[in-house]
N, C-alpha and C positions, 0 to 999 in steps of 0.2 A: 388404488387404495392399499394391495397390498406389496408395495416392489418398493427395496429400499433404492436410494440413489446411489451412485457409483463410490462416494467417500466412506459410506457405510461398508461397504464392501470391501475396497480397501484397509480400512483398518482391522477389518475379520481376519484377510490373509495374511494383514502384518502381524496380528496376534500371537497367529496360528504358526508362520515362520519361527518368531521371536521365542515364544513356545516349544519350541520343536527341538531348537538351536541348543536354549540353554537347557532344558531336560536331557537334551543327548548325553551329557558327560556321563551321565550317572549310572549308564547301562553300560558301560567300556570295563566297570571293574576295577582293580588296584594292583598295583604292579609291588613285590619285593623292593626297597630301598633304602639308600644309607643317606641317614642325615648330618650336616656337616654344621655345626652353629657354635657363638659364641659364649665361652664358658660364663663372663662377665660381659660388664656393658662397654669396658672399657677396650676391649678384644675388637678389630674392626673383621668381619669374611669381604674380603674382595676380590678384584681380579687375581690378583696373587697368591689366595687362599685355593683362587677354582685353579690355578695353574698347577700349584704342590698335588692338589687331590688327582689329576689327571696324570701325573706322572706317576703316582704312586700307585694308580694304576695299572701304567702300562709297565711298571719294571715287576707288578705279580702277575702279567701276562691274562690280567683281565679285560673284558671288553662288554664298556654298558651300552645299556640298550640308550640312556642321554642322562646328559651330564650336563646342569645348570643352575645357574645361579638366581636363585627364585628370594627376593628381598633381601630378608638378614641372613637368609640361611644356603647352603648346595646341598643338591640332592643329586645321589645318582641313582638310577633304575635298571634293574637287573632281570634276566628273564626268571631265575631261579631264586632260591633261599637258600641254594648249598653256594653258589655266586655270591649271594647279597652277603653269607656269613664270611667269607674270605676274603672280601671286598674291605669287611667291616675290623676285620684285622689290621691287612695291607693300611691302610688309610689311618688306622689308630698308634698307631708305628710310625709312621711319619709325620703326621701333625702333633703327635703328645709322646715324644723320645722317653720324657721324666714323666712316673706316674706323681709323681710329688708336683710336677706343678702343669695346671691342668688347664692350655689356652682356651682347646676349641674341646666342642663336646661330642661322639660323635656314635651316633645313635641310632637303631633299626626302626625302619617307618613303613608306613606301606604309603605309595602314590597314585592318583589315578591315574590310568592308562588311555586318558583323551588325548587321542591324535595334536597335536601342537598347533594344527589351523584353530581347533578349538581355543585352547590355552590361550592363542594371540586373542583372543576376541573375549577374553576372561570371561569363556564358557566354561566352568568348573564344577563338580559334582557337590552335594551337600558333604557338610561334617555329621559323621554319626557321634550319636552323645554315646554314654558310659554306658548305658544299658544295650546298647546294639555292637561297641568295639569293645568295650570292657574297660578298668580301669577303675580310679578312686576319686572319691568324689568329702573332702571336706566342707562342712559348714562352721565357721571362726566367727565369734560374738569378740569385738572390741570393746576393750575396757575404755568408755570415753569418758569416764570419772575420773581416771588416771591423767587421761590427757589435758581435761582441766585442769586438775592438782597440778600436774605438770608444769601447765601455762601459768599457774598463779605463782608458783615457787619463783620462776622465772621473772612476771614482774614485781613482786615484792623485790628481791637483789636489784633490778631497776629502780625501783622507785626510793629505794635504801642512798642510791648511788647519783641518782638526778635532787634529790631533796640536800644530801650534801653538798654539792654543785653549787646550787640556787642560795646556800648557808639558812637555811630550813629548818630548826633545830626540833627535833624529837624526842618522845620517852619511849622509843622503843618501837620496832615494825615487827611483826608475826601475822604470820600462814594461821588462818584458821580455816580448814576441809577447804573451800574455793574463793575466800576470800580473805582480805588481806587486812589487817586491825592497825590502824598506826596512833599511838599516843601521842597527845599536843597539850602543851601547858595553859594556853592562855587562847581568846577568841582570835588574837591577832596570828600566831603560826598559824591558829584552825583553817583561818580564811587564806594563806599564803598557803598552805600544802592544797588546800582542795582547789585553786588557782592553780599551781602548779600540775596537779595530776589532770585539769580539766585539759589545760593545754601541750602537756605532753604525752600522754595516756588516754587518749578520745576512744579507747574500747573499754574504756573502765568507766562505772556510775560510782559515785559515792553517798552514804548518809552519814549523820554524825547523832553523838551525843554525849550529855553532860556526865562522867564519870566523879563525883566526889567534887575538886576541884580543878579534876584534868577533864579533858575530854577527848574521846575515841572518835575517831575517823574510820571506818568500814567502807570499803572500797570492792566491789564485786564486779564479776565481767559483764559485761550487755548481753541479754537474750542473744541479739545482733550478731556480736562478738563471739559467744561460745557456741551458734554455728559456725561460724566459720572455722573455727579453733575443729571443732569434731569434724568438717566437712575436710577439713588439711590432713588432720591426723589419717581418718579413712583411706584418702586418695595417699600420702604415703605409705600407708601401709601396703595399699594394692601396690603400689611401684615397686617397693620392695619386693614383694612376694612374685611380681614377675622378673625383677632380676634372679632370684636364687631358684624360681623354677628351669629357668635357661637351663641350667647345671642337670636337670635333668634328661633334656633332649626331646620333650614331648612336644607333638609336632603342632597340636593344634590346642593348647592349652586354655578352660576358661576361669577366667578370673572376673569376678563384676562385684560390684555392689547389690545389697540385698538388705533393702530397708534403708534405718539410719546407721547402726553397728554394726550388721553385719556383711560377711564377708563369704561366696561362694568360688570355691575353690573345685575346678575341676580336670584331672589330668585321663584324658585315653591315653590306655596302652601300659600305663604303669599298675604293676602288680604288687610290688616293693612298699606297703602299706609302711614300715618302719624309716624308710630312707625317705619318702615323702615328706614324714612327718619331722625328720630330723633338719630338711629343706625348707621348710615352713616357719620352724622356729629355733633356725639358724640366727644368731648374733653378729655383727659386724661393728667396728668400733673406728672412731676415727681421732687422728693425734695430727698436735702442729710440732714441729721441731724446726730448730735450726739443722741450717746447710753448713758442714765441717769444712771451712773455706782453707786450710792449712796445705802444705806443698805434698803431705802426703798421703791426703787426702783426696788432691786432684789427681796424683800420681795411682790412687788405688783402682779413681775414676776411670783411667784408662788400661788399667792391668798391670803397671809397672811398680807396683807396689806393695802392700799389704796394707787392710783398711787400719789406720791409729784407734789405739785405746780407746774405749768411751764413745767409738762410733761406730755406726753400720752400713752398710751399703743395699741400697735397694733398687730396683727398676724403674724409669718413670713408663707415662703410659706409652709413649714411641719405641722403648727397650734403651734409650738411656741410661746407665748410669749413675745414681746420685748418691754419695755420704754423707750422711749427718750423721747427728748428735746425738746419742741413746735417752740424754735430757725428753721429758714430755715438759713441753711449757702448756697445752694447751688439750683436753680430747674433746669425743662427738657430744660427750654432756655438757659444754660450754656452746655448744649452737645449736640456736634457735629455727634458724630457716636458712635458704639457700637459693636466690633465684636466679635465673641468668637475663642479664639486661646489657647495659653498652656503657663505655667509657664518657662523661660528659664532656670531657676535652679532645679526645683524641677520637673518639664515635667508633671504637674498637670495640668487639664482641667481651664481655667482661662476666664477671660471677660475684652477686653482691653476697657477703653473708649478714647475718644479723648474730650476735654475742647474746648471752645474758649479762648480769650484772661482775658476777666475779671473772668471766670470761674478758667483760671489756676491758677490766680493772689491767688486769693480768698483760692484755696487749698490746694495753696504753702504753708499759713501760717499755716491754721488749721492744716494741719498735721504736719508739725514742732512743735506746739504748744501740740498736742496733742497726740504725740506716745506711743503705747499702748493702749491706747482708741480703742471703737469701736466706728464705723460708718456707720449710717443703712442708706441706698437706698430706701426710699418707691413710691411706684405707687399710684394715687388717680386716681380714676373714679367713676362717679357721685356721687359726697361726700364723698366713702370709701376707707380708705388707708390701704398697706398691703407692709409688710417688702418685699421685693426683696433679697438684704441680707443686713449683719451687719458683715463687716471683720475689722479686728484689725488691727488699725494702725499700719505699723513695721519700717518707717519711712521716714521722708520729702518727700514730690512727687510736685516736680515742671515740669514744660514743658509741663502742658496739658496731658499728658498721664498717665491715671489711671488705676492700674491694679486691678480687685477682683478676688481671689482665694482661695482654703482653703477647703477641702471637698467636691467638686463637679465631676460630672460626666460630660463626652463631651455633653451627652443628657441636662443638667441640666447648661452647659456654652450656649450653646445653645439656650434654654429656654430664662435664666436672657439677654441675648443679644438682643434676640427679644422682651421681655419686653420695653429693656428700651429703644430699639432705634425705636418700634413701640408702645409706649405709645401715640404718636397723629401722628398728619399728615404733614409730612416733607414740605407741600405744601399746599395752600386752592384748593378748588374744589369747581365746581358749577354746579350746576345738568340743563345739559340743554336739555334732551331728559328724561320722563318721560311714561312710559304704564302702565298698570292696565286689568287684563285680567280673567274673573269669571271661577271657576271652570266646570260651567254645559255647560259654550260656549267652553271650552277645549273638556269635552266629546264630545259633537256636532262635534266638527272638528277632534277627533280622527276617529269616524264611519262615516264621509264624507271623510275622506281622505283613509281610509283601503277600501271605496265603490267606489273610482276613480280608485285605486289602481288594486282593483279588477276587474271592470269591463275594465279595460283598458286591463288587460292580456286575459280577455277573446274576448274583440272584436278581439286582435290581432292573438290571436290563434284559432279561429273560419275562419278568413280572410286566415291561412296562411294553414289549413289543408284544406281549400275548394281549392285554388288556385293551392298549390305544394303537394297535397296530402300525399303518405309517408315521403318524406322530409318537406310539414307542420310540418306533425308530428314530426320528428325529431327538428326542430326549434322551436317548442312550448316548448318539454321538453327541449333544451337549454335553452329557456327564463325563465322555471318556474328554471332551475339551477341557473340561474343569477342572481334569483332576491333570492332566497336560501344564495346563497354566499354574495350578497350584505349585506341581514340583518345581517348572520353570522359576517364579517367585520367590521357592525357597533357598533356590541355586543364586540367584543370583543375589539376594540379601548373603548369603553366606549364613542361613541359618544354620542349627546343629538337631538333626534330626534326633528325637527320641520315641522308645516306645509306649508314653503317652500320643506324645505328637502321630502316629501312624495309627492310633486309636485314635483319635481326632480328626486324619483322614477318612479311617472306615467312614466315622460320624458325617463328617462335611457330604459323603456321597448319598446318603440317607435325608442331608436336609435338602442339596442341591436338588434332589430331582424332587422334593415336594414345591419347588415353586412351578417345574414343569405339571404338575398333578392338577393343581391350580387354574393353571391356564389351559388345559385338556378339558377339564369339566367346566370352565366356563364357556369353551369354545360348543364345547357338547350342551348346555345351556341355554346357548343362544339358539341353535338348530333343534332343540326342542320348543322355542318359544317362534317358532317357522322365520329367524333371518336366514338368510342366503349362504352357500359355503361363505363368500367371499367377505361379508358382511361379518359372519361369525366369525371368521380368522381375526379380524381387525378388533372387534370389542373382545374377544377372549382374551387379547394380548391387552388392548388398553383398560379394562378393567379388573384386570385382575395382579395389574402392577403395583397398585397402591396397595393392596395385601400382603402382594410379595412384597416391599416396600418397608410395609410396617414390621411385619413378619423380623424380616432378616435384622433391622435396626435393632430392634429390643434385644437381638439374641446376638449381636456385635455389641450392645452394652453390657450386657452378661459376660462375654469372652475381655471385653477391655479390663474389667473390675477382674476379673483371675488373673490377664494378664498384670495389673497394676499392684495388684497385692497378695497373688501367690507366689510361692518361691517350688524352685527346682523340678518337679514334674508336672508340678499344675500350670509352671508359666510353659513348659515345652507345648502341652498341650493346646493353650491360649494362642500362642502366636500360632499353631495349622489353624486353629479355629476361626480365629478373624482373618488368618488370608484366605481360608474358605471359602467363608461369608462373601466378599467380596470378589471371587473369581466365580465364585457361583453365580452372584445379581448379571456377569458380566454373562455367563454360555449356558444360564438358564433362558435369561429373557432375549437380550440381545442376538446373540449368536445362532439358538435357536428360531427366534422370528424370520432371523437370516435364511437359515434352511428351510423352511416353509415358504417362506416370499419369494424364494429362487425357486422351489418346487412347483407350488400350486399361483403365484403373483401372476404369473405370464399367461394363465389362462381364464379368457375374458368371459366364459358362457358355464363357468364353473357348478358342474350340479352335483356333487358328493364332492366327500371329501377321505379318506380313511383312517377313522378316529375312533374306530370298534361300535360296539350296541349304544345306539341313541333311542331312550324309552319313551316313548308321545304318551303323554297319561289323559291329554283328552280324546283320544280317540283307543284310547289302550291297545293300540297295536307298535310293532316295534319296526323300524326302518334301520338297514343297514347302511350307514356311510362310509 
């Protein structure tokens, strides 16, 4: 009746392993260390980044505790902070010679100190959020009115530019706030432009009407359409704003979406409230120019020269070389989008772009004008500019759609795609929640919140072995399971702990052993209504699961809707609370049954049980089980 089967059991121990494993990291601590990352997107850290850092080590006669290459970034780990600051010299010396220009970034961190059998087995400790390392924390509302206006500016020049194409004749196209007004003479253009916008324009609706003896055509984007338009904008801007945090070197940086407009921005570790902000709403701009194809231009290409008149020379992304033309034929306000897809002839990795209207106009010529020729791409941030690429004219590109291709990798279409369509911010932003939070008041709140934490599991487990004695007992080590698998869980999502969230733990230790409480007085219950120990083990657990059941569900709806529509400390909170929920249903009922069925299952002639004062009210005497 009460002995689980051996699968049962097995998966208690694998829990309990897996549990064990991934909560380890978190109590090894964090070691001094220097982070080694790339200042743009365009900057590769590779092998040959980890090799510069390891010598530039050893010629300041340093020696780390390890040194590797962990994703995009290197870390090295040192036993000291008077190490890690000298380290953090040595290595800044030799990867960035010129403070003027600025490859790799290279940054004080702290790392944990799990043993590497861990690490192989991405057994990793939690990220502490702002309030337990410290750091800044912005909240950015997007302008997404902007970015419609934006997008409507953009097709009205379209629709200016496909209407004379088609020989379409109008009285005139204008912008009105998000939508676009075009005057038509007669019913006959009416029907030929709204024919035309239907089939070249499918995110745009129109309606019409009779003006005098003209008539207006009004043209507005699809509900449809201007989500996606805002849903673009957004996720560029997140793109953005993780390339120019790079520049800061923050090692676990978060950036997410927050609602429809909003934007949460969070950096540990950074104190620098001004230089944040000046990274946040940093500008980047981006130009088309011709390639200066002249002898002394290719002669500057190689150093035997001086760059000619009227041109300049700049890097491409390999440390190439290129001069062009100080001419701008073309900047980032002339493109619209930027994807990366393939060549349909040659099935090469390629970067399509999309123009607006005076863009297309504009590159229609040049390239007719110019085939053969190259034509370089560059990116400018804060004053310095840097080739993207330079592909060869092969000829006329009218319609807005620009293809570059020609030696690249999907990694590398990729790349130039997110350059160029996250060189700025598809949308302004305006910082309307700002915090600022010291490192030593982190500390303070990490050892008050691990001392609520703590003594909270002990009042309850002090309370629960006085009261239900041996089943205390069994429901304390349930609880210290739950709160095992809880951490385990949050280690291995790679949540970011905060100090809501460890008030949520307190919380979760509080609800978890009420489903154990449950199941005590129902077991207590049934031995008052004279079932057998054995009998009463079994209905206590099966009836009083549809409680816990109910119980925990309604209060995982509750945590879902904070998590789903709170922002910043109330979602921290949400996500301990619902993986509470759920690691509790798992070493209140389960786990615990477990130690009970292993305890008292095995014996057949069972006559008490030790579960504290069982009160008999028909006979009003009391029996000790």
């Amino acid at each position: 009746m009460n002995r689980y089967p051996v699968w049962k059991y097995a998966i208690i121990v694998v829990a309990l392993l897996v549990g064990a494993l991934y909560t380890l990291p978190n109590f090894f601590g964090e070691a001094p260390a220097v982070q080694v990352s790339a200042a743009k997107p365009s900057q590769k850290v590779d092998s040959a980044t980890l090799a510069r850092v390891e010598d530039a080590l050893k010629a300041a006669g340093i020696a780390p505790q390890s040194l590797s290459q962990e994703g995009t970034s290197i870390r090295a780990r040192f036993d000291s902070t008077d190490t890690q600051l000298r380290a953090k010299d040595a290595i800044q010396k030799a990867l960035v010679p010129d403070a003027a220009d600025v490859p790799y970034v290279v940054a004080l961190n702290l790392v944990s100190r799990s043993p590497e059998w861990l690490s192989s087995l991405h057994a990793v400790p939690m990220y502490l959020g702002l309030d337990l390392r410290g750091g800044v924390h912005f909240m950015l509302q997007v302008d997404m009115p902007a970015a419609l206006t934006k997008k409507a500016e953009s097709l009205a020049g379209d629709i200016r530019t496909v209407l004379r194409e088609k020989n379409v004749r109008h009285g005139g196209i204008s912008r009105n706030g998000q939508t676009i007004e075009i005057r038509l003479r007669d019913t006959a253009t009416l029907d030929a432009a709204k024919r035309v916008i239907a089939e070249q324009f499918t995110e745009l609706q129109t309606t019409d009407a009779a003006e005098g003896s003209d008539y207006k055509l009004v043209a507005s984007i699809k509900p449809q359409a201007q989500r996606t338009v805002q849903d673009q904008a957004l996720k560029q801007n997140i793109t953005t704003l993780h390339n120019r945090i790079n520049e800061l070197g923050v090692a676990e940086p978060v950036i997410q979406q927050q609602g429809l407009d909003r934007i949460v921005v969070q950096l540990p570790g950074v104190q620098d409230t001004a230089k944040a902000k000046d990274i946040l709403g940093r500008t980047a701009t981006l130009e088309v120019r011709m390639v200066d194809e002249s002898a002394e231009a290719r002669g500057a290409e190689i150093g035997n020269g001086m760059v000619p008149f009227g041109s300049e020379r700049f890097l491409e992304r390999s440390g190439q070389p290129v001069v062009v033309k100080k001419q701008v034929i073309l900047t980032g306000d002339n493109l619209t989008d930027a994807q990366p897809g393939f060549d349909n002839q040659t099935q090469e990795a390629a970067v399509h772009l999309t123009l607006d209207a005076k863009g297309a106009r504009i590159f229609k010529d040049v390239t007719r004008e110019s085939v053969g020729k190259r034509m370089a791409i560059l990116l400018f941030e804060k004053g310095k500019g840097e080739v993207v690429t330079a592909p060869v004219i092969r000829s006329e590109i009218g319609g807005g759609r620009v293809q570059i291709s020609g030696r690249m990798t999907t990694m590398e279409a990729n790349d130039t795609a997110l350059l160029l369509r996250a060189g700025s911010l598809a949308a302004p932003m305006e910082i309307i929640e700002e915090r600022t939070i010291g490192p030593s008041l982190g500390a303070e709140n990490i050892a008050k919140g691990f001392a609520s934490v703590t003594w909270g599991f002990v009042a309850v487990a002090v309370f629960m072995c006085i009261y239900y004695m041996l089943f205390g007992i069994f429901s304390s080590v349930a609880l210290a399971v739950n709160l095992l698998l809880l951490v385990a869980v949050l280690s291995m999502l790679q949540a970011t702990l905060t100090l809501p969230g460890m008030a949520a733990m307190a919380l979760v230790l509080g609800m978890a052993i009420d489903a154990n409480v449950l199941i005590n007085e129902r077991v207590r219950e049934e031995l008052r209504n004279g079932a057998s120990p054995q009998a009463a083990i079994h209905a206590g657990y099966d009836r009083a699961w549809a409680t816990i059941l109910d119980s925990n569900v309604t209060t995982l709806i509750a945590g879902l809707a904070l998590l789903a529509f709170g922002s910043g400390p109330v979602r921290g909170f949400a996500v301990v609370h619902c993986l509470g929920i759920l690691t509790s249903m798992f070493s209140g009922v389960f786990f615990s049954r477990g130690l009970v069925n292993f305890w008292y299952g095995r014996q057949k002639k069972l006559k008490s049980v030790s579960i504290g004062t069982v009160w008999r009210a028909e006979s009003d005497t009391s029996a000790k089980r």
